[in-house]
Structure formats: structure tokens, C-alpha cells
C-alpha positions as CSV (number, residue, x, y, z in Angstrom):
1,X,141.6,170.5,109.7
2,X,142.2,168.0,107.1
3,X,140.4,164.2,107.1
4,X,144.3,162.7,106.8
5,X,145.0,164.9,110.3
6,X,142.1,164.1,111.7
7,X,142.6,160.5,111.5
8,X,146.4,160.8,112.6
9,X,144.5,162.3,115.6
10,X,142.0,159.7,116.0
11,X,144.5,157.0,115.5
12,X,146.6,158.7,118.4
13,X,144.0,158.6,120.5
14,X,142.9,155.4,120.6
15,X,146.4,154.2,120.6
16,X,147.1,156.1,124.0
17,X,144.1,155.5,125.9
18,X,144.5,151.9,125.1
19,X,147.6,151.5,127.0
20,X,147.5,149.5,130.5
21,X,147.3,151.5,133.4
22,X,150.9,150.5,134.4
23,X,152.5,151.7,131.6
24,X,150.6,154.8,132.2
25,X,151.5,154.9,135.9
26,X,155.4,154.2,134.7
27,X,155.3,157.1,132.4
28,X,153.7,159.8,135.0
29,X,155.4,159.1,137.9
30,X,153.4,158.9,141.8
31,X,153.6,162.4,141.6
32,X,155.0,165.6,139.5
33,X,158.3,164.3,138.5
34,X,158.3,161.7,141.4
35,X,159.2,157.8,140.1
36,X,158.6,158.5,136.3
37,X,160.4,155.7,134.5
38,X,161.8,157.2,131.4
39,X,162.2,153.6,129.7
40,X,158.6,153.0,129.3
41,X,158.3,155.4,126.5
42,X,160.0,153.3,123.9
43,X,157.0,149.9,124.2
44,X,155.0,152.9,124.5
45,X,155.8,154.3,120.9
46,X,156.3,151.3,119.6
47,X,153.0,150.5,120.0
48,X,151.3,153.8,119.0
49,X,153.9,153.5,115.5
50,X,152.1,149.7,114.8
51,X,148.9,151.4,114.9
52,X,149.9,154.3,112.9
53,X,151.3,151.5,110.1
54,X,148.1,149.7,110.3
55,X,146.0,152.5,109.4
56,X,147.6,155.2,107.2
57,X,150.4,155.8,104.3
58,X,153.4,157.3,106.4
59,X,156.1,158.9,104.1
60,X,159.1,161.6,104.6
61,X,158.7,164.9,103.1
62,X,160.7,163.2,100.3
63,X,158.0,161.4,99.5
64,X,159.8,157.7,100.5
65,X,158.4,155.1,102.8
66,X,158.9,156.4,106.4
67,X,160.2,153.0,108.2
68,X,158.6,151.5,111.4
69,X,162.2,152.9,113.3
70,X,162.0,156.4,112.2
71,X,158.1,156.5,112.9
72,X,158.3,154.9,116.5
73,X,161.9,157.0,117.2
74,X,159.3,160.2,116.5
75,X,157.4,159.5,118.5
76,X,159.6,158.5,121.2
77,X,160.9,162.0,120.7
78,X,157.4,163.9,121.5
79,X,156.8,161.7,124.4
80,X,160.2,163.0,126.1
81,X,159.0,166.3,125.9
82,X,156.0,166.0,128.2
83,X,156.4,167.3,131.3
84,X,156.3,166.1,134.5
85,X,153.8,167.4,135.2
86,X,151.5,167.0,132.3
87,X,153.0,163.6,132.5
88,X,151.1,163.1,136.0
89,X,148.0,164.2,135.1
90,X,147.9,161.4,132.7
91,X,147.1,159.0,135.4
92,X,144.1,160.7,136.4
93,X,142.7,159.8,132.7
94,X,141.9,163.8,132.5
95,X,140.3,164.3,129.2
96,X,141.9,168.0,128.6
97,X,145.3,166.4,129.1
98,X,144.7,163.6,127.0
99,X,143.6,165.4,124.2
100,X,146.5,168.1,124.6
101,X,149.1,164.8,124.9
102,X,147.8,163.8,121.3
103,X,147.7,166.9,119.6
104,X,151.3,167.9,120.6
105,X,152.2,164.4,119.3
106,X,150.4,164.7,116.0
107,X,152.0,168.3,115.4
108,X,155.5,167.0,116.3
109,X,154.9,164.1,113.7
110,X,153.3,165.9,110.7
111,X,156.7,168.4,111.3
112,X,158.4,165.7,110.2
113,X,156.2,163.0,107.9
114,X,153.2,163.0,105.5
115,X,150.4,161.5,106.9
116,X,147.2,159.8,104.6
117,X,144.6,157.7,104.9
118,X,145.1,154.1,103.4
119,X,142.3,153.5,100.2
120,X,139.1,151.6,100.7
121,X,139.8,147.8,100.6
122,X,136.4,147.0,99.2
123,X,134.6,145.0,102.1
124,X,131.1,145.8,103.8
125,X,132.7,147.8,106.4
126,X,133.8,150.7,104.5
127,X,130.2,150.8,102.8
128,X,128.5,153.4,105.1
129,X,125.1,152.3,102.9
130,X,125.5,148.4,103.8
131,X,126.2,148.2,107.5
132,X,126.4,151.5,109.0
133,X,129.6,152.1,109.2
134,X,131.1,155.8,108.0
135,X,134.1,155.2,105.3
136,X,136.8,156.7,107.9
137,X,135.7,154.3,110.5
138,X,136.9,150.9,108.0
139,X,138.7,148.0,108.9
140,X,141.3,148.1,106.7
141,X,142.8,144.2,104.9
142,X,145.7,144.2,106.9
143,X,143.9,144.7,110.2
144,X,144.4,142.0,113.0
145,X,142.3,141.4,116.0
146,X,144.6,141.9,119.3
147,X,142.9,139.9,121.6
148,X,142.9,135.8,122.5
149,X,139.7,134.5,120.4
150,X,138.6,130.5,120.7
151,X,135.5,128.6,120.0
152,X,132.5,129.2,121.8
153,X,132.1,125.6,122.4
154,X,135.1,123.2,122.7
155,X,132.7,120.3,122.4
156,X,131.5,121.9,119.0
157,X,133.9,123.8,116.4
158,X,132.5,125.6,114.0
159,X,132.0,129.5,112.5
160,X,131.2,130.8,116.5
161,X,134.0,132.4,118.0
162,X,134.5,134.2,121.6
163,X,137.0,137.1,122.5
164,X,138.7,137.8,125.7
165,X,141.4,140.4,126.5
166,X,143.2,138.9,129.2
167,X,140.6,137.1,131.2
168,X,138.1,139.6,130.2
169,X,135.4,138.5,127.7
170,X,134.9,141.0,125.1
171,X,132.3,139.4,123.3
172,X,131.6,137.3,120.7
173,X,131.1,136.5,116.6
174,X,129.5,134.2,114.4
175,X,128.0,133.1,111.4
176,X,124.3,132.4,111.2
177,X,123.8,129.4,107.8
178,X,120.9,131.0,105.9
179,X,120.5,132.2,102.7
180,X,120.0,136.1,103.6
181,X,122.7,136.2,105.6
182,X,125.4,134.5,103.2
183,X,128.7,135.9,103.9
184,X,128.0,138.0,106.9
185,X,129.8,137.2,110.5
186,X,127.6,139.4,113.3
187,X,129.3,140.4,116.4
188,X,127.9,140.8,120.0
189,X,130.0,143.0,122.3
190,X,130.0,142.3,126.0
191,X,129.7,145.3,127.9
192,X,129.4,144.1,131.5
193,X,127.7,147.3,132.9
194,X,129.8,149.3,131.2
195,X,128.2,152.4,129.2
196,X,127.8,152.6,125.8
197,X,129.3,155.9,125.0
198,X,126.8,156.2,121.6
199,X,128.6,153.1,120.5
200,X,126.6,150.1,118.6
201,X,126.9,146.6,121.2
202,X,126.0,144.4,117.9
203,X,126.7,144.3,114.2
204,X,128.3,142.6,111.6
205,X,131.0,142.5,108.7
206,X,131.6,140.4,106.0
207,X,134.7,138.0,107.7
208,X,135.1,136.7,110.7
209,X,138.5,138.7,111.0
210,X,136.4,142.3,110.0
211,X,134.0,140.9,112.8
212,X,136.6,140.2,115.2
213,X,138.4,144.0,114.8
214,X,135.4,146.2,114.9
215,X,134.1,144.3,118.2
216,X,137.7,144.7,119.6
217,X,138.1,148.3,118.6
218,X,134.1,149.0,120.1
219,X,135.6,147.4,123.2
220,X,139.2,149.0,123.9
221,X,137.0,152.7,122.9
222,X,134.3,151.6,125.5
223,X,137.3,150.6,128.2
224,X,139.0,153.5,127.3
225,X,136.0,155.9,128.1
226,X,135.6,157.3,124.5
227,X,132.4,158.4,122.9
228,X,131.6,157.3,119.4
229,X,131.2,160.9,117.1
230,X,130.0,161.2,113.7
């Protein structure tokens, strides 16, 4: 398998497990086929189509710009072809069904786009030398964090920054004034008994906004139950 379909893949992924358990719940049903509620799917792919834009080139087989309408209504169209009853399984977070859910979505899409990766923006993350950090696992420049950040202290602003997702902490980022650390922001996850899954609890990058998305995305793969490979 390519590295463009493997990302597509990985992108998936995340963006599916990430989803609240309602919406989950909405889109399986109480049972096989019992209270599904078909109009879920379209915030559903919306979502999954805003994280497909943030992190790869999408064109047609034209080779044009595949818009954020024909992207999402794709995969609003694979996700009405789950079954019920794969549908239902979905709420029990079963890993088979998960994994079969993305790779039925990904083969639906790449029948009808072209999928790549988008080029290195040149910061610390992408350097795998610098920071740790493999080259398929950068932030990319147009990368936003998703959660609700504010200063640690409200008494005291400055470069030290906390992150909740709703009133869960995440964890926190800031930047230490001294010399060998010029231009780095560190990040300190807050795992609250939570496994690790072979991910990293602390790091840094070289903004505050770099800082911000790797702790988030650590976070959502921790909550989501996924493993960190590679």
C-alpha cells in the first residue's frame, strides 16, 4: 500500500474514532437496525472531509481541486452503505469493525478522487532528527488546535497556556526563557490514568500552535483507544 493511502487511512481513523459517543450511538442504532438516525451522517462527514482538507491534496481524476461538498457528499455516500448491522457494532468500539468501516470508506473515496500527502512546511515537527517526530506524523501550517486553550494563570498572562476539551483538561504548553531553548514551546499531556498506548506524554515544537495540535492529537488518539505505530 502506498504512503498517500496509508495516510488517507490514518486520517480516517482518527477522524472516526474521535467522534462523540452520541453521534456514534445516533448512527448505530440501540440495536441491528433499531433507532439508527440516518441524519447524523451528514455532521458526521462533514467532519471527517475537514480533516481530510487539513491534511492532504484532494483532486478529481481530472486532476482539479475536489471541493469541501463533493469530498464530504462522498463520504456521506459510503457511510449510507453500512449496514445495520455493522453500523451497531460500532458502538461497542470493536476494533475489527472499525478498521473494516475505514477501509470501505477509503476504497469508496480513492474510486472517485486522488488522494496525497500535503509537502513538508519546514517546522521542527516534520524533522524526525530534531524532535522525534517521523515526517508523516507533521503538523502541517494550516493545522488548528480544536480544543478551548486559556492561560494557566489568569492572575499572570504570559507564553503558558492550558487545554481542555469540554471540561476535560488535556494538558498543557509553554515556553521556558533561556537561551537553549529559544524558540521551542514544550507540551505536557494530561493523561488522568489513562494508558499511554506507546504514545509520548511530553514534548515540544517550535510554536505554540504546533505545541497546541500535537498535544491535542496525542490526546483524542489516547481517548480514542489508539496505539501510536512506527
Amino acid at each position: 500500500m502506498s504512503s498517500d493511502a496509508e495516510l488517507l487511512r490514518s486520517h480516517l481513523d482518527l477522524a472516526l474514532k474521535s467522534l462523540p459517543q452520541a453521534q456514534i450511538r445516533d448512527f448505530g442504532g440501540y440495536a441491528v437496525g433499531k433507532r439508527r438516525k440516518p441524519n447524523v451522517i451528514y455532521p458526521i462527514s462533514e467532519k471527517v472531509a475537514k480533516r481530510l482538507f487539513e491534511y492532504m491534496i484532494i483532486k478529481t481524476p481530472r486532476g482539479e481541486s475536489a471541493s469541501h461538498e463533493g469530498l464530504s457528499g462522498a463520504v456521506a455516500a459510503a457511510l449510507q452503505n453500512v449496514s445495520d448491522e455493522m453500523a451497531y457494532r460500532l458502538t461497542s468500539h470493536d476494533f475489527g469493525t472499525w478498521k473494516e468501516l475505514c477501509e470501505a470508506i477509503a476504497a469508496f473515496l480513492e474510486g472517485c478522487m486522488v488522494f496525497s500527502k500535503k509537502p513538508y512546511d519546514g517546522s521542527l515537527t516534520a524533522r524526525s532528527d530534531f524532535n522525534g517526530w517521523m515526517s508523516h506524523e507533521m503538523i502541517h501550517a494550516g493545522e488548528r488546535p480544536k480544543g478551548k486553550w486559556r492561560h494557566s494563570w489568569s492572575e499572570r498572562k504570559g507564553d503558558d497556556f492550558v487545554g481542555f476539551h469540554g471540561n476535560r483538561r488535556m494538558g498543557r504548553i509553554f515556553k521556558i526563557d533561556l537561551t537553549q531553548f529559544d524558540g521551542r514551546w514544550f507540551w505536557l499531556l494530561s493523561l488522568e490514568g489513562a494508558e499511554r498506548l506507546n504514545w509520548p506524554i511530553a514534548g515540544y515544537e517550535a510554536s505554540a500552535n504546533s505545541a497546541a495540535c500535537r498535544l491535542e492529537r496525542i490526546y483524542f488518539a489516547i481517548e480514542a483507544g489508539e496505539s501510536r505505530t512506527g
